[in-house]
N, C-alpha and C positions, 0 to 999 in steps of 0.2 A: 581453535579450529583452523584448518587450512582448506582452501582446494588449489587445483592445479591441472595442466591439461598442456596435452604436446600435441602436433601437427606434425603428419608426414606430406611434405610436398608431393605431389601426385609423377612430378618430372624424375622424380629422386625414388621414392618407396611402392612407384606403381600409383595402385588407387589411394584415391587420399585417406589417410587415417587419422583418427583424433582419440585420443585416451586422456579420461579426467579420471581423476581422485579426487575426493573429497573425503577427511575425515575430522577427530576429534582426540585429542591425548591430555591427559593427567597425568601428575606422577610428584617428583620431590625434585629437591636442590640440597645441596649444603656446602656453606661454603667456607674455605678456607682463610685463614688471617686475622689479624687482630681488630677488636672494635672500631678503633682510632685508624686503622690502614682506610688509604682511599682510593685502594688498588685491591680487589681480593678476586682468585681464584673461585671455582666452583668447578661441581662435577654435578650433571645431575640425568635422572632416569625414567624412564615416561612409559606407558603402553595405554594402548587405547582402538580404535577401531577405524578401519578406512574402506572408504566404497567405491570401484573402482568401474570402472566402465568404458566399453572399445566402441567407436563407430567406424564402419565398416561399407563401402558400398555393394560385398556381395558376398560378407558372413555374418550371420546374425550369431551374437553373444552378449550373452547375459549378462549385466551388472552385479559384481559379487560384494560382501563386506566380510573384513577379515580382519584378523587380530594382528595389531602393530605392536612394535618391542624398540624402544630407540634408548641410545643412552649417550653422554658426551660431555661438553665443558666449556667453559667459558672464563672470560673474566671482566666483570664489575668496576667503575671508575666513579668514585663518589665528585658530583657535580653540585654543592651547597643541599639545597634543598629535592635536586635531583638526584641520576643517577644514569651514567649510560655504559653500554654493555655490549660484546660480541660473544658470539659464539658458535658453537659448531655442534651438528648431531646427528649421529649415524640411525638410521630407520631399516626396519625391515618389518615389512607386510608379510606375514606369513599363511602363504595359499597353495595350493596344489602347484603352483606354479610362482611359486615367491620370490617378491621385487625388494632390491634395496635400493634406498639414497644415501644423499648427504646435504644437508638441509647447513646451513652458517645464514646466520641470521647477526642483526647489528642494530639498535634504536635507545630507545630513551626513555626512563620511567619516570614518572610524575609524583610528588610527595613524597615524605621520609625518606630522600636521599636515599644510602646502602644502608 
C-alpha cells in the first residue's frame, strides 16, 4: 500500500490546496538471469485501486477511487542472506480525469537473499 499528498503554498497556488492518495497494488515480477547471478534484472506489473481526494478552501469535491495500472523494472543485488534492490514504476490512475506518476523506490529484503 501507499499514501501520499502534496501542498499548494497559498503565496504560489492562491488558496492553499492539499490532495492525498491513498491506494493498494498487487500484480507479478519476473525476473531475469541466472540462479548463481547476484545481480538480476526484473520487469514487473501491478494494478490495483487508489482513492484520491482534494481539500479545498472554497470547492467542495468529492473523494473518488479508481482503477491503477503501473508497470516497470528494476534490478535486484544479492546481499548473503539478503537482498537489496532499486527500481522504477510508471502509474496511471485511471479516472475521468486521469493522473500519472513515477514512483522509483530503493530498500532491502529480509531472508532468502534473491
Amino acid at each position: 500500500g501507499f499514501y501520499g499528498q502534496n501542498s499548494g503554498d497559498e503565496d504560489v497556488t492562491g488558496p492553499d490546496v492539499k490532495v492525498k492518495m491513498f491506494g493498494g497494488m498487487a500484480g507479478g515480477q519476473f525476473n531475469f538471469g541466472g540462479e548463481a547471478s547476484p545481480v538480476k534484472p526484473y520487469i514487473l506489473a501491478q494494478i490495483g485501486m487508489v482513492n484520491s481526494s482534494l481539500d479545498h478552501p472554497t470547492i467542495d469535491v468529492d473523494s473518488e477511487t479508481d482503477l491503477a495500472i503501473g508497470g516497470g523494472g528494476g534490478v535486484g543485488f544479492g546481499l548473503g542472506s539478503m537482498a537489496a534492490f532499486v527500481e522504477g514504476q510508471f502509474v496511471s490512475v485511471r479516472s475521468d480525469e486521469s493522473s500519472n506518476y513515477v514512483a522509483v523506490r530503493f530498500g532491502i529484503r529480509f531472508g532468502g537473499g534473491m
